[in-house]
C-alpha positions as CSV (number, residue, x, y, z in Angstrom):
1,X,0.0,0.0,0.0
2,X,1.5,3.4,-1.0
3,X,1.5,6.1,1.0
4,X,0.7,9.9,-0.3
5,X,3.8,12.4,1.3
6,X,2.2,15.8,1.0
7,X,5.1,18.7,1.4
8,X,3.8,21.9,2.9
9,X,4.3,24.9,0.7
10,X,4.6,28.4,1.5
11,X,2.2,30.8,0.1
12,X,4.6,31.5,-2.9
13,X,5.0,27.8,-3.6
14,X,8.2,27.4,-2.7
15,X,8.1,24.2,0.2
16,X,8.9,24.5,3.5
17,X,11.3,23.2,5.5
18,X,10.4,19.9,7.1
19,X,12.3,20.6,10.3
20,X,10.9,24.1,10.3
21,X,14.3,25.7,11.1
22,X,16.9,27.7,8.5
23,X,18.5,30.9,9.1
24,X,17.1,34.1,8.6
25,X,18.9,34.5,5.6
26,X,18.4,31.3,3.9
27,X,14.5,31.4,4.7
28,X,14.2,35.1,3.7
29,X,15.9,33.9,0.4
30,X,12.9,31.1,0.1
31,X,10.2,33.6,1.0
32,X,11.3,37.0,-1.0
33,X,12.4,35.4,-4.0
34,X,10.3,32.0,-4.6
35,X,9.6,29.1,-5.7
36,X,12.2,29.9,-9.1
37,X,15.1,31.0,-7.1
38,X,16.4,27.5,-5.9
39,X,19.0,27.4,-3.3
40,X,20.6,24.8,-0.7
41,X,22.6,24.9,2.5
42,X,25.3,23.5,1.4
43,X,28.0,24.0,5.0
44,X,26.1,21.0,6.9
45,X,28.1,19.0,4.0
46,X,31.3,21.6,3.7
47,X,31.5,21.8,7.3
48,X,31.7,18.5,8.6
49,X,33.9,17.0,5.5
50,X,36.1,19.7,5.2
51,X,36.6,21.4,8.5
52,X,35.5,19.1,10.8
53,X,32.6,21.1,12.2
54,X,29.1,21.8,11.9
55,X,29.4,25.4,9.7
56,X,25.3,25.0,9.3
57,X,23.1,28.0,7.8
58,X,26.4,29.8,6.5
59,X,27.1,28.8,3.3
60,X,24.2,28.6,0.6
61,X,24.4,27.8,-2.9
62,X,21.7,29.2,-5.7
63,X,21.4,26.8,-8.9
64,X,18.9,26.0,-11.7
65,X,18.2,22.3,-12.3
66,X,17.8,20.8,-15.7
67,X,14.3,20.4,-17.2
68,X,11.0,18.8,-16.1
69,X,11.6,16.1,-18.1
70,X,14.7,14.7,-16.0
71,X,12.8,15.5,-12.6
72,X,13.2,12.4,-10.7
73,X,16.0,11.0,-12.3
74,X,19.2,10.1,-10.9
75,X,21.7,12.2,-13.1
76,X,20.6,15.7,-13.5
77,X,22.7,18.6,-15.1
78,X,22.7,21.6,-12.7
79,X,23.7,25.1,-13.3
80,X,25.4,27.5,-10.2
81,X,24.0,31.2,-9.9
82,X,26.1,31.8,-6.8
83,X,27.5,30.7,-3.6
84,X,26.8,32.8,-0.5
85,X,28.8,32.4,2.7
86,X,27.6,34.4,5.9
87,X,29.7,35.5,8.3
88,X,28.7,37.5,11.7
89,X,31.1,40.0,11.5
90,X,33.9,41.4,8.9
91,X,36.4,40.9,11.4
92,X,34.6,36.6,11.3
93,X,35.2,37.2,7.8
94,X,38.9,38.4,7.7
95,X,39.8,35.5,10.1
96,X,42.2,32.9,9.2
97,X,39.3,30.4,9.2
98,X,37.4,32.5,7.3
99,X,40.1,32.8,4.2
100,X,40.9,29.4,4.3
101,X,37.1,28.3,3.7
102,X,36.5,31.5,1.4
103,X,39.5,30.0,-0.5
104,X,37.8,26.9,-0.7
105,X,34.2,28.4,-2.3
106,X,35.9,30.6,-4.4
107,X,37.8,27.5,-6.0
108,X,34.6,25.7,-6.3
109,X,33.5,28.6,-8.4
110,X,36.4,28.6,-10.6
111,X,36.2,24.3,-11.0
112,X,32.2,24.9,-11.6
113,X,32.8,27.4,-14.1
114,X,34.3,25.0,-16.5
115,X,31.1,23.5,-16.8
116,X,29.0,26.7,-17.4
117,X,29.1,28.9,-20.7
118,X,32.1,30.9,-20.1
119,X,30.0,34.6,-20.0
120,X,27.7,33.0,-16.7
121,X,30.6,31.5,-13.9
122,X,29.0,31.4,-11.0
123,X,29.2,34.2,-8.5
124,X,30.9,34.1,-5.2
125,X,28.7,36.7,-2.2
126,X,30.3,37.5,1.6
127,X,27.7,38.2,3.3
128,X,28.1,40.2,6.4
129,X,26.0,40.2,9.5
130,X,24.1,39.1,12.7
131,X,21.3,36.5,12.2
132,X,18.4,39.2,11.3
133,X,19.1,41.2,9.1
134,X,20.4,44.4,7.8
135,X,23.1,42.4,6.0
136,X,25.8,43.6,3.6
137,X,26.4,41.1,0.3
138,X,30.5,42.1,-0.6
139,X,31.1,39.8,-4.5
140,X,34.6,39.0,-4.9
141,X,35.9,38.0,-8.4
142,X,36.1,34.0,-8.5
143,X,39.3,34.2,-10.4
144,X,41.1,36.9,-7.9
145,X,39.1,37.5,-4.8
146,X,39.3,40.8,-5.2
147,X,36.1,42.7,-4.1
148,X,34.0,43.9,-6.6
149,X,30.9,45.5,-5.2
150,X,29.0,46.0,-2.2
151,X,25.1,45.8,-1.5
152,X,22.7,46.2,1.6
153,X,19.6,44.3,2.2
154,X,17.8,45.8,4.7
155,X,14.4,44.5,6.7
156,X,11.9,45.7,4.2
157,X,14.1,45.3,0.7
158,X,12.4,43.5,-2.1
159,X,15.3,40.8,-2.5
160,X,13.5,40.8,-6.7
161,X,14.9,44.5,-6.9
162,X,18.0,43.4,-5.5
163,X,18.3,40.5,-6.7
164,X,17.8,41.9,-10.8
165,X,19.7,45.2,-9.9
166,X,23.1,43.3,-9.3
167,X,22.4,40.5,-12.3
168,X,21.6,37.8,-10.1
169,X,18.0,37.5,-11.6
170,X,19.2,37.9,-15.5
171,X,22.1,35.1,-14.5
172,X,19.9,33.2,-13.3
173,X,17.5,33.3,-16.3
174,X,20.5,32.9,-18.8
175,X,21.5,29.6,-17.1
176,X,17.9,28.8,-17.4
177,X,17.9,29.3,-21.4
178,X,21.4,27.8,-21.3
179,X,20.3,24.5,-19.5
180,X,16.5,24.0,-20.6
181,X,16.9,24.9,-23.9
């Protein structure tokens, strides 16, 4: 006898989280931007294999999956907008720890951009703050780490706006095009 899982869904259709945790961040991302900005928490994973610690709610990853017609199917092709790491504080940030990791994601930007068209590499975004926000988004280049351009969401900005003034929306829309042809 099968059993019917139904997944609770936020007014925007994006689902909710099953353990009804997240950070602020990483849950204001699922509610401001929807059910078409996919993301994952991707430092549960980074943080136990590569620094031996639970990092968790830090370090989020935007993509875009491959078509409807793969859905459920064990090899998918999968497209990075960006990788986001969160940090408390700049001085968190600046800390050895901190570079070392930041290192780390920004490499993982450079290895996944081989696999992208060469105009759309995925973006690498510090952001800086306590758990609510206002936070401060710093890019760095992926190939140099140098910064490129800083950004402030505060309590009542509509992430959309932000998220289309700085090209995140038209990346991720390109990767869309370039991925579900």
């Amino acid at each position: 006898m099968s059993e019917t899982i139904t997944t609770k869904r936020l007014d925007n259709g994006v689902r909710a989280r099953m353990d009804g945790r997240g950070s602020v961040f990483g849950n204001m991302h699922r509610e401001k931007l929807g059910n078409e900005y996919l993301m994952a928490d991707m430092d549960g994973c980074f943080g136990f294999v590569a620094w031996g610690q639970n990092t968790a709610e830090r370090i989020f990853l935007e993509y875009v999956p491959d078509g409807y017609e793969n859905k459920g199917k064990a090899i998918r092709h999968f497209a990075v907008v960006a990788i986001f790491d969160k940090k408390k504080t700049n001085r968190a940030a600046g800390s050895d720890g901190a570079r070392l990791s930041e290192s780390f994601y920004l490499d993982i930007c450079r290895r996944l951009s081989i696999t992208q068209p060469k105009e759309l590499p995925p973006r690498y975004f510090r952001i800086v703050g306590n758990d609510d926000p206002p936070w401060e988004m710093v890019e760095l280049n992926i190939q140099t780490g140098d910064e490129i351009g800083r950004n402030t969401i505060h309590n009542g900005t509509d992430w959309r706006s932000l998220w289309k003034s700085i090209g995140l929306a038209s990346q991720r829309d390109s990767l869309k095009r370039w991925i579900q042809p």
